[in-house]
C-alpha positions as CSV (number, residue, x, y, z in Angstrom):
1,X,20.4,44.4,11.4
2,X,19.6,47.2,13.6
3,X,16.1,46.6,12.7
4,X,15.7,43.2,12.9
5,X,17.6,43.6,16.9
6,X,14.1,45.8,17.3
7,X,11.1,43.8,16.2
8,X,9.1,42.1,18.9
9,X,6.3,39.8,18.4
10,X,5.3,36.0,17.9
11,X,7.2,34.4,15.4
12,X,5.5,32.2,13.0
13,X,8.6,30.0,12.6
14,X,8.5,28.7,16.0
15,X,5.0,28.6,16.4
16,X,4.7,26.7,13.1
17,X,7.7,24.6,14.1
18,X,5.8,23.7,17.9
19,X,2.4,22.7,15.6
20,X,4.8,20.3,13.3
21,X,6.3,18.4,16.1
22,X,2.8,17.9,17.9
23,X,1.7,17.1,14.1
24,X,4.4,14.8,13.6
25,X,4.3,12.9,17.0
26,X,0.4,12.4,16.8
27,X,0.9,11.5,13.0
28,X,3.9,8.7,14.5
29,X,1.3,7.5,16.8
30,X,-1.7,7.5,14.4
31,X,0.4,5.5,11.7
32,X,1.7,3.3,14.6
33,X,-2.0,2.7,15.8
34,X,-2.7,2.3,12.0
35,X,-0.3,-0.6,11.7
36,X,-1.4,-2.1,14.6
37,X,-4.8,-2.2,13.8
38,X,-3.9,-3.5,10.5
39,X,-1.9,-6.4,12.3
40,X,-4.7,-7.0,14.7
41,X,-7.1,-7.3,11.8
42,X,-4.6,-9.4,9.5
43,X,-4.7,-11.5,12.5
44,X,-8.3,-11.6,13.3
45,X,-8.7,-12.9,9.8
46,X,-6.4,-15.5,10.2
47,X,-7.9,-16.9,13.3
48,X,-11.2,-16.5,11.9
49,X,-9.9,-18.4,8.2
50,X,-8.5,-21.0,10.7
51,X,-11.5,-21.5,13.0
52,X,-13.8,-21.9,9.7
53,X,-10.8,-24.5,8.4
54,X,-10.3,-26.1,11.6
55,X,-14.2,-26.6,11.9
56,X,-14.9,-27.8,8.1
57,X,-11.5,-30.2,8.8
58,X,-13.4,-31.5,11.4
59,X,-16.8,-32.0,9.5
60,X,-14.2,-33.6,7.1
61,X,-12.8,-36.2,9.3
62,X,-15.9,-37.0,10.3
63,X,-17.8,-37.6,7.0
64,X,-14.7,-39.6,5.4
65,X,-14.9,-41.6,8.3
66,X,-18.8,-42.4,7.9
67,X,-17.9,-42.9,4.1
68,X,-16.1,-45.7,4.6
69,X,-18.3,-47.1,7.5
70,X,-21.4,-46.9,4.4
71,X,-19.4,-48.6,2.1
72,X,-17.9,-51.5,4.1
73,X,-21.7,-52.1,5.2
74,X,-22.9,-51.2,1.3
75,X,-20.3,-54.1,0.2
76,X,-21.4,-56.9,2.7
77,X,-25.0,-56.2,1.8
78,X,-24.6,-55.9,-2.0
79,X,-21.9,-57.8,-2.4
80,X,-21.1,-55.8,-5.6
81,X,-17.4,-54.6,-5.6
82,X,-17.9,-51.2,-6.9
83,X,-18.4,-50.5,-2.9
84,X,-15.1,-52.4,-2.3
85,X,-13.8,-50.3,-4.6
86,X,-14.8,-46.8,-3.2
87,X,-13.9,-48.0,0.2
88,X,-10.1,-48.8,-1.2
89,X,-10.2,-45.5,-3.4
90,X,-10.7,-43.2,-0.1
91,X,-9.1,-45.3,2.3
92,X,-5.7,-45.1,-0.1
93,X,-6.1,-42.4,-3.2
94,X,-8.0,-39.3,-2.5
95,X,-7.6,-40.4,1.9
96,X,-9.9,-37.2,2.8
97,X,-9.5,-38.7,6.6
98,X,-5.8,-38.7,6.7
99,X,-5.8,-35.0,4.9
100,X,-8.5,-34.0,7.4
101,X,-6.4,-35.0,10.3
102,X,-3.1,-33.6,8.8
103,X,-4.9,-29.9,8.5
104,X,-6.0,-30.3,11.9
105,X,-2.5,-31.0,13.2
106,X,-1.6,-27.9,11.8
107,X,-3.2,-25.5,14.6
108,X,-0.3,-27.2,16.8
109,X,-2.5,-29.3,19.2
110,X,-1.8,-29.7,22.7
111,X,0.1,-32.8,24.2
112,X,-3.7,-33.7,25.2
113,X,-5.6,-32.7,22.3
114,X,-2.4,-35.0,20.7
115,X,-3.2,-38.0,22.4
116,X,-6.8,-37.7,21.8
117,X,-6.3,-37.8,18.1
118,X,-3.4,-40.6,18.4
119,X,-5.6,-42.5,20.4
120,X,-8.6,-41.8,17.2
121,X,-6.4,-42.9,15.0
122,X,-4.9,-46.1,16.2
123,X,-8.8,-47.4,17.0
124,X,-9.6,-46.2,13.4
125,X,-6.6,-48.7,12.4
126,X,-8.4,-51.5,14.1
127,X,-11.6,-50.8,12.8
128,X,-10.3,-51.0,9.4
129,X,-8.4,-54.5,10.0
130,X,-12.2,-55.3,10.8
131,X,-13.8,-53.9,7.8
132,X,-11.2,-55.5,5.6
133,X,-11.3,-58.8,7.5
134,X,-15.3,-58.6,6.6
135,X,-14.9,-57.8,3.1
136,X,-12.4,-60.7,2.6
137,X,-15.0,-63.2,4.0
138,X,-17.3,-61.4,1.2
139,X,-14.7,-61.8,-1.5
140,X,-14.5,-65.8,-0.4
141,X,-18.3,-66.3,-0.3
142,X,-18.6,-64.8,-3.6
143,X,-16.0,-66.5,-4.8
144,X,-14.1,-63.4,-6.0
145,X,-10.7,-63.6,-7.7
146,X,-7.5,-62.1,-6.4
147,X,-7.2,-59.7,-9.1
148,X,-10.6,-58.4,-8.5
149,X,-9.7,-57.4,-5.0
150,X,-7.3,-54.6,-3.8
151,X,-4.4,-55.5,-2.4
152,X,-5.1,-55.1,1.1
153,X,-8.3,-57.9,0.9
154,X,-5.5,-60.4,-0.8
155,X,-3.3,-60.3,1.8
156,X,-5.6,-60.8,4.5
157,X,-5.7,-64.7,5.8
158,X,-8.7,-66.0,7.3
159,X,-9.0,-67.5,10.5
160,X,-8.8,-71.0,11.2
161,X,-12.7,-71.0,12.4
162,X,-13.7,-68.8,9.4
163,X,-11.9,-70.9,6.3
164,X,-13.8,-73.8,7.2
165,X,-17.7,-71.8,7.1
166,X,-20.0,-71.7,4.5
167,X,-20.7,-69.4,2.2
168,X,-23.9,-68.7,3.8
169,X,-21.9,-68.5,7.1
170,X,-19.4,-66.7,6.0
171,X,-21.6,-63.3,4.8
172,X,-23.6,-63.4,8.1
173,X,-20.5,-63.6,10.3
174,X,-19.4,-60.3,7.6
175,X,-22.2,-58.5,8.3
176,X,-21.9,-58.9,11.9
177,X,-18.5,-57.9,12.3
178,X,-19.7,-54.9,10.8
179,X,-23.1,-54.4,12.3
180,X,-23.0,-56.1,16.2
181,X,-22.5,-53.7,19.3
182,X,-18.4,-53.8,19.2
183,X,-18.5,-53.0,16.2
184,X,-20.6,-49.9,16.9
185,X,-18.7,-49.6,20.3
186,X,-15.4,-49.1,18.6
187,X,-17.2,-46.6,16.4
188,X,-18.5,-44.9,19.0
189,X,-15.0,-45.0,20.5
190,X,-13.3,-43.1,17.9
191,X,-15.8,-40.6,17.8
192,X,-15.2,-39.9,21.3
193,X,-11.2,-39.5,20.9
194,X,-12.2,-37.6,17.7
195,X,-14.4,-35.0,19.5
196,X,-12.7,-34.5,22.1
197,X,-9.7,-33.5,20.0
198,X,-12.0,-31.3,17.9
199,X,-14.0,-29.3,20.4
200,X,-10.9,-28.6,22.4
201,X,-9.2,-27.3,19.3
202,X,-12.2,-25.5,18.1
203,X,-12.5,-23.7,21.8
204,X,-9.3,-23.1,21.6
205,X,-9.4,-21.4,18.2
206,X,-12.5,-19.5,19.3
207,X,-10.7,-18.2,22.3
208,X,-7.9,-16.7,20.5
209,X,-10.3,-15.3,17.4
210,X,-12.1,-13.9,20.4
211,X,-9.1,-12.2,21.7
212,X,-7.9,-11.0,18.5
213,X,-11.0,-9.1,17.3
214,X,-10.6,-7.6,20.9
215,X,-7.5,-6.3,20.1
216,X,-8.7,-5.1,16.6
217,X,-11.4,-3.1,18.6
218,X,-8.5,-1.3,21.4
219,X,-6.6,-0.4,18.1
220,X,-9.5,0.6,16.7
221,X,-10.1,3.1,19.6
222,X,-7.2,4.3,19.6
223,X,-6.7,5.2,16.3
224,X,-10.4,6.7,16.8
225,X,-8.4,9.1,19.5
226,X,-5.5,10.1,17.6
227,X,-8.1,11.2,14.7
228,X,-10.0,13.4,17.1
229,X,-6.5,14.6,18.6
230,X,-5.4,15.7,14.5
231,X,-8.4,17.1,14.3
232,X,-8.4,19.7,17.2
233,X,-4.8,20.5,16.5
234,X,-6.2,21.5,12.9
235,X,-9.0,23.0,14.3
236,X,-6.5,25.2,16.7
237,X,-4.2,25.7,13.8
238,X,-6.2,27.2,11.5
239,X,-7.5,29.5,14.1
240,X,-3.8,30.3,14.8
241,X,-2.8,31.0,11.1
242,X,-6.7,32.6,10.5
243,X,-5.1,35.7,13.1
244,X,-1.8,36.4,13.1
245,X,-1.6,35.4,9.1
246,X,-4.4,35.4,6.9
247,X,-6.1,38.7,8.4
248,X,-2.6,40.7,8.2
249,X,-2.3,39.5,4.7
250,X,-5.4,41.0,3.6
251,X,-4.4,44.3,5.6
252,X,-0.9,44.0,3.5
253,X,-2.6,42.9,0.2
254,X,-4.8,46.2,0.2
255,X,-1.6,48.5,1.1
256,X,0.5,47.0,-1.6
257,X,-2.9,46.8,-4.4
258,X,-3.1,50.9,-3.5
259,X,1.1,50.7,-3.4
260,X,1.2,52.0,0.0
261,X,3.4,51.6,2.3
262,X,3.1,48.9,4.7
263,X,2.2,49.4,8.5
264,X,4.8,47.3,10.6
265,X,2.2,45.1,13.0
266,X,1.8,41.4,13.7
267,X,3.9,38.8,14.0
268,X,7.5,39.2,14.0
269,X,7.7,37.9,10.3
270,X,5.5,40.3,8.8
271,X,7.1,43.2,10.9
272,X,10.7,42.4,9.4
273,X,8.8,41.6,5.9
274,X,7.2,45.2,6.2
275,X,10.2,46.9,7.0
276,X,12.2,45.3,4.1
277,X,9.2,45.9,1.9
278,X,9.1,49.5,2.7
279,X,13.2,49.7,2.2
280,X,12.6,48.4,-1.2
281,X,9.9,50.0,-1.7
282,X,11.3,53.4,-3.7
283,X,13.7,51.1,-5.6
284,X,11.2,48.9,-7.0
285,X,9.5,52.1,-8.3
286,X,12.7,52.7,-9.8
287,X,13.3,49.5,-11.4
288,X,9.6,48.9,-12.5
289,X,10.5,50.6,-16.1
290,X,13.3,48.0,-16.5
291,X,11.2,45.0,-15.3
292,X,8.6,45.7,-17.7
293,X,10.9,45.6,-20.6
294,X,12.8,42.6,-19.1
295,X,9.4,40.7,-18.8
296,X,9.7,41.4,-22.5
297,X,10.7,38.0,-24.4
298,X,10.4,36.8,-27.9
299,X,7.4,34.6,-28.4
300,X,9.1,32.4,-30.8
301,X,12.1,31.4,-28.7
302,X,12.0,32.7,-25.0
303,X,14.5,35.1,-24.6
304,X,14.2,38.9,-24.6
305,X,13.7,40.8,-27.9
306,X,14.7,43.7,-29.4
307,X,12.1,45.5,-27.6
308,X,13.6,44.5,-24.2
309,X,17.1,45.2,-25.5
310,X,16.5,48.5,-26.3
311,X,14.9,49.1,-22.7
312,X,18.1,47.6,-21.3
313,X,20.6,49.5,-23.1
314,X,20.0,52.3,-21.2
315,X,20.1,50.9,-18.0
316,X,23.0,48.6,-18.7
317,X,25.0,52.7,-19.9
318,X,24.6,53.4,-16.1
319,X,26.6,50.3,-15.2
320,X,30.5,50.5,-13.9
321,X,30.9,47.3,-14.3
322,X,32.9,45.4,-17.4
323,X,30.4,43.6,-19.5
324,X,31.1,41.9,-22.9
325,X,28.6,41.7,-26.4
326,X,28.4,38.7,-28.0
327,X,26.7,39.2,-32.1
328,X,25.6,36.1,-33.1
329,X,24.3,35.0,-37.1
330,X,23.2,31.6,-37.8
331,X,24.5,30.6,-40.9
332,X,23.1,30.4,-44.1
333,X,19.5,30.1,-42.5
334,X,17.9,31.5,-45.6
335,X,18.6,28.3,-47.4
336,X,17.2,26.2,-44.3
337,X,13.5,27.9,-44.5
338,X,14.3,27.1,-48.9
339,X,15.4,23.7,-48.0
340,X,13.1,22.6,-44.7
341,X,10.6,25.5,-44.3
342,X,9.5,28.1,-42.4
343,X,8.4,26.1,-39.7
344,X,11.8,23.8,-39.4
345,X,13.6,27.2,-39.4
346,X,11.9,28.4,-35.9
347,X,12.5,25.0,-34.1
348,X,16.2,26.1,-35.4
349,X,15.8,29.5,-33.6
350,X,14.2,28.3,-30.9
351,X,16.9,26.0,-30.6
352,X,19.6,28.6,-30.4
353,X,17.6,30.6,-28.2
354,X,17.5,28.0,-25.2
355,X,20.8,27.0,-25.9
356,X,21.9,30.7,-25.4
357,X,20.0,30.2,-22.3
358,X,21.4,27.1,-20.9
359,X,24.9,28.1,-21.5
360,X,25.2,32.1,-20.2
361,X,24.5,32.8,-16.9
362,X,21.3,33.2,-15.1
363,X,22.3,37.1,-14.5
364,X,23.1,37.5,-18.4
365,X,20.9,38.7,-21.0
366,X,20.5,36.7,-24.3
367,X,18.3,38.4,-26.8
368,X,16.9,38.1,-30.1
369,X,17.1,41.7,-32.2
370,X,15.6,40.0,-35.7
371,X,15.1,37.3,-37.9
372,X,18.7,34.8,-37.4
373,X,20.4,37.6,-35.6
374,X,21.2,37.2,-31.4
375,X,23.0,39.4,-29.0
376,X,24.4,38.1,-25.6
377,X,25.1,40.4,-23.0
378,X,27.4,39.3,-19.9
379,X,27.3,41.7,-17.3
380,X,30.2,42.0,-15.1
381,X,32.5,40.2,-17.3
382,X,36.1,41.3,-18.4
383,X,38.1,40.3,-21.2
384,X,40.5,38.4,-19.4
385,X,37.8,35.8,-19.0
386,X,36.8,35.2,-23.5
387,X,38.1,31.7,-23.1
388,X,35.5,31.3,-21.1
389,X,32.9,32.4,-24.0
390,X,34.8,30.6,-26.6
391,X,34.2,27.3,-25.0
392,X,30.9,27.8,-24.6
393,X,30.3,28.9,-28.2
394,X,32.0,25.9,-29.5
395,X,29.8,23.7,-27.0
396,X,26.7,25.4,-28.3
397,X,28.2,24.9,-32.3
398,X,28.9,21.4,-31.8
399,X,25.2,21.3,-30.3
400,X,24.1,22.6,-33.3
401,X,25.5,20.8,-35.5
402,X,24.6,17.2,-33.6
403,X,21.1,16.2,-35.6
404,X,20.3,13.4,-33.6
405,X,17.2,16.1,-32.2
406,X,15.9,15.8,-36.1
407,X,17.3,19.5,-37.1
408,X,19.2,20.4,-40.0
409,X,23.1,20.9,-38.9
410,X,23.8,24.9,-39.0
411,X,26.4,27.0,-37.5
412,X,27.3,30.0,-35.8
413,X,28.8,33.2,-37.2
414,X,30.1,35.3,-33.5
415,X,31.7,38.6,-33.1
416,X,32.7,39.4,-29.4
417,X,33.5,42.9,-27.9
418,X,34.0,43.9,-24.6
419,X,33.7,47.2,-22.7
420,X,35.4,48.2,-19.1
421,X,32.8,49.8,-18.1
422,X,29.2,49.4,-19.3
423,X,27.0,49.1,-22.3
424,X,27.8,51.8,-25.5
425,X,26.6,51.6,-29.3
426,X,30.2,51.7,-29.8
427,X,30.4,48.4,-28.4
428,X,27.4,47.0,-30.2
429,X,29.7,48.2,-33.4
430,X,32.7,46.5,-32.4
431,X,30.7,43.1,-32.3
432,X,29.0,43.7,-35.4
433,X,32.8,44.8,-37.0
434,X,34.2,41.2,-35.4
435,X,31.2,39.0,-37.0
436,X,31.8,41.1,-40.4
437,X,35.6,39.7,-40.2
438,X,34.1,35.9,-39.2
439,X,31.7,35.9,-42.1
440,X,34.2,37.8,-44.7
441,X,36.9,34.4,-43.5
442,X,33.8,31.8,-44.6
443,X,31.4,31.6,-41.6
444,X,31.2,29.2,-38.5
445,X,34.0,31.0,-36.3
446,X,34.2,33.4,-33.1
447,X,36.0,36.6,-33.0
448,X,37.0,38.9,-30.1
449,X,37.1,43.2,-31.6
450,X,40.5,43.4,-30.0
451,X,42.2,40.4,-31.3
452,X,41.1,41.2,-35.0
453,X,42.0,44.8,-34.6
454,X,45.8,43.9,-33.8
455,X,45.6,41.7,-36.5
456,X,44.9,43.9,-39.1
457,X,47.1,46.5,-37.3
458,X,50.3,43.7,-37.7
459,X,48.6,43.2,-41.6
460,X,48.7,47.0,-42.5
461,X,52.0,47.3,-41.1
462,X,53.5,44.4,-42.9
463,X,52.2,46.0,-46.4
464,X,53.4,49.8,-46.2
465,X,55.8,49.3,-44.0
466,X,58.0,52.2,-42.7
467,X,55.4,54.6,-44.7
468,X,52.5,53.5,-42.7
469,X,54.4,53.9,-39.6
470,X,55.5,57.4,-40.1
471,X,51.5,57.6,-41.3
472,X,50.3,56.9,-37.8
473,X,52.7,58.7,-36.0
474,X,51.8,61.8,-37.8
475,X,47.8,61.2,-37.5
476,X,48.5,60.5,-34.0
477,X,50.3,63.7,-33.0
């Protein structure tokens, strides 16, 4: 601490924290400008979709309306009801007009635009009662009967001055309701109501496209800014982290290559990492033998091997802390490589092995010495604490012997010793004498050295009796 009181310099922390905030807020206002621009074009597209449908709505209105106009005049021509019959087919089935019209009213109009195309509409209306009123006079001359003609012909009654014309008379006065100057007035009429409505909406529409894509453009400026903005900050930052980082870490990188000791400069980071370094520095050559042999793991399953173990028996003798050794046999496994095969018998050890693993502690040392045969070593572990193995051996047995994972069922053979005070061969012996008792009782059990010791103290005692006693007593003096 007294060291860490003493270091001066920049510290990368809160110069790193400074760049992530400006990062952050100009990231904020990048996506923000982002979404905007997004909006602004999402819009832009609408008002252009809706200018192009307004416009071909218009075109629309206007050719359905010169549709029916052509065949009105087609009919009192030709005479020839197949132009009766397209007029009555527009006019009431497909009514492109009226669909026209409804799309346009969807660009909500104004109150004046409104009465423009009210005003269109209700002169169309008496147009048609015209063109209908002409076709009847057609239907009459021709002599036409009602089922021939649509419904709205049938129900038309002909004026008193009319009923009594000729047939002759009756197509000429037709064709002039549909040809003379009010006719072409009242044509001329709704075209005017219809264009006005349709420019207005269309310069409206226009306007507000027109707007929009100048709105996509300011977003698009902005978000042009904010770029250039991220980029000098990187620009800055790497500068930054190119001097008081990357250049020290090549200066450290060399020291620690030709396992020198490091020089305490820089930033305040890399002092307190050099002095720490340098602390450890003589310990990690101490430790580097037992590293090695730690790095040492079986290839098959994961976990140390014998190799490692013996490495670590040595330093594990220096220890004064309790530790306990678990043996381990897996039962019967000569009959699985019989039974399965060699190569079901290693997914069984490896098996084992990261069970071993997952169960112990991260701090103890599970190894494999040989062929079906594991050790566990718990460091700093006393005896009070074997329930605490035993229920994790039984959670790894009944793990074993689940073969939902496609592996044959096997067991566990387990002899546990402990020692007050760290690692000795005599505890490696005790183990091995507790897994002799487990397999000697039929396999797939745990014992602890002490408790079988007492017990075959209590057994011997209970066979010679006072002899025995007397025996003891005398060995033991």
């Amino acid at each position: 601490m007294e060291k860490e009181k003493n270091i001066k310099g920049i510290k990368i922390r809160n110069f790193n924290t400074f760049m992530i905030v400006i990062a952050c807020a100009l990231y904020a206002m990048l996506l923000y400008a982002t979404a905007q621009m997004t909006s602004r074009y999402n819009d832009f597209i609408r008002y252009n979709d809706e200018y192009i449908a307004c416009h071909e709505s218009a075109i629309e209105m206007n050719a359905a309306s010169d549709y029916l106009n052509d065949q009105v005049r087609l009919f009192t021509q030709n005479m020839d009801l197949q132009y009766m019959n397209n007029y009555f087919k527009v006019a009431n089935e497909s009514k492109r007009r009226e669909k026209a019209i409804a799309n346009l009213q969807k660009y909500q109009p104004t109150d004046d635009e409104l009465q423009a195309l009210e005003a269109a509409k209700a002169s169309s209306m008496d147009l048609m009662e015209r063109e209908i009123y002409a076709m009847k006079l057609i239907a009459m001359a021709k002599g036409y009967a009602d089922y021939q003609l649509p419904q709205e012909v049938r129900q038309v009654k002909l004026l008193g001055i009319d009923k009594d014309l000729s047939k002759e008379a009756m197509i000429a006065r037709a064709r002039e309701l549909v040809y003379n100057r009010s006719y072409m007035n009242a044509k001329a009429l709704i075209k005017s109501h219809s264009d006005h409505f349709v420019n207005n909406l269309m310069r409206r529409t226009a306007s507000v496209q027109k707007n929009s894509m100048a709105a996509l453009d300011k977003s698009l400026c902005n978000q042009k800014l904010l770029i250039s903005l991220l980029f000098v900050m990187n620009i800055i930052t790497f500068l930054v982290v190119t001097m008081l980082i990357v250049n020290l870490l090549s200066v450290y990188m060399k020291c620690i290559r030709e396992k020198m000791r490091l020089e305490t400069m820089g930033a305040y980071e890399f002092k307190y990492f050099a002095m720490t370094y340098n602390d450890i520095y003589e310990l990690n050559e101490a430790n580097q033998a037992m590293l090695e042999h730690k790095a040492t793991h079986d290839s098959l399953t994961g976990i140390m091997n014998r190799s490692a173990f013996e490495g670590l028996k040595d330093f594990l003798k220096q220890s004064p802390k309790p530790m306990a050794l678990i043996l381990l046999d897996i039962d019967r496994f000569k009959g699985i490589n019989d039974t399965y095969g060699h190569e079901m018998g290693d997914k069984v050890l490896q098996k084992v092995g990261h069970l071993l693993s997952g169960y112990f502690r991260s701090g103890d040392y599970p190894v494999r010495i040989g062929g079906d045969e594991f050790i566990v070593i718990l460091n700093d572990f006393d005896e009070v604490n074997k329930n605490t193995i035993k229920h994790k051996l039984n959670l790894i047995n009944n793990e074993l012997q689940d073969t939902a994972d496609g592996l044959p069922l096997v067991t566990l053979s387990v002899g546990v010793a402990f020692s007050k005070k760290g690692y000795s061969d005599e505890l490696f012996n005790q183990a091995d004498a507790a897994l002799y008792a487990v397999k000697e009782a039929g396999r797939n059990g745990v014992r602890f050295y002490k408790a079988f010791h007492q017990r075959l103290w209590s057994a011997l005692q209970h066979r010679c009796g006072q002899t025995f006693n007397l025996c003891v007593v005398l060995l033991h003096h």
